[in-house]
C-alpha positions, 0 to 999 in steps of 0.5 A: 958807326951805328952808336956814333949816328945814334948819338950825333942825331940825338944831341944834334935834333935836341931830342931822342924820338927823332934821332931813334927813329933815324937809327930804326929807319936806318936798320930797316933799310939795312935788313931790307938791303941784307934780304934783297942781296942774301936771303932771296937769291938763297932761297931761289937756289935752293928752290931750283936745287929742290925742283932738279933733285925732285924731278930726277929719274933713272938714267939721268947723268948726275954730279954729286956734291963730292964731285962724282960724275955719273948714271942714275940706276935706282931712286928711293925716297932718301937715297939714290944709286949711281953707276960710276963705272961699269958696274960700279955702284954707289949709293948717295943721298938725294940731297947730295946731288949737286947738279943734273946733267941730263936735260930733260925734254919739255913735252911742248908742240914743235913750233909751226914753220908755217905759223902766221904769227912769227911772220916777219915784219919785213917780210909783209911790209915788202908786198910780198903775196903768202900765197907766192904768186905775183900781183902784177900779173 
């Protein structure tokens, strides 16, 4: 089809500058396309799957690649050792951990109930008084 356009645009436009730069054009947006819908959402995985192998520790649960559920008991630079079963051990390569189970906890500050910038639109807009007492009185 690539051939096909390259020659109809060049017999058609009487000359073979403009009808190359069509058939260029045309590749560049075809590569643009392949990387927008391939490449980049590849390496967004594989930059989570990196960060999650990066950020394990012991006694997380993991599922490895093979489909093996388990516990982290021991990390080292290449490999890790997870308890399938009571003590039942094995020793996998890192990259070999296909997802981690165990969620970790961010070390933010629990949110202030008592925060005035999560009031509510209505609950201002009602008159309402944040001391609790009663205008009228």
């Amino acid at each position: 089809m690539l051939i096909a356009l390259a020659t109809t645009t060049g017999t058609t436009t009487g000359g073979s500058s403009s009808g190359s730069s069509t058939v260029f054009l045309f590749i560049l947006l075809a590569f643009g396309a392949l990387w927008l819908i391939v490449i980049r959402p590849q390496r967004r995985k594989q930059k989570l799957q990196q960060s999650a192998q990066s950020d394990l520790a012991v006694g997380d649960e993991v599922l490895t690649a093979g489909g093996v559920y388990g516990k982290v008991t021991h990390l080292d630079d290449d490999d890790v050792r997870v308890e399938i079963a009571p003590n039942v051990e094995i020793r996998v390569a890192r990259r070999a951990i296909a997802a981690q189970l165990t969620e970790h906890a961010e070390t933010t500050e629990p949110d202030d109930p008592s925060d005035e910038r999560w009031e509510s639109a209505f609950d201002t807009a009602s008159g309402e008084d944040k001391s609790g007492e009663d205008e009228s009185s």
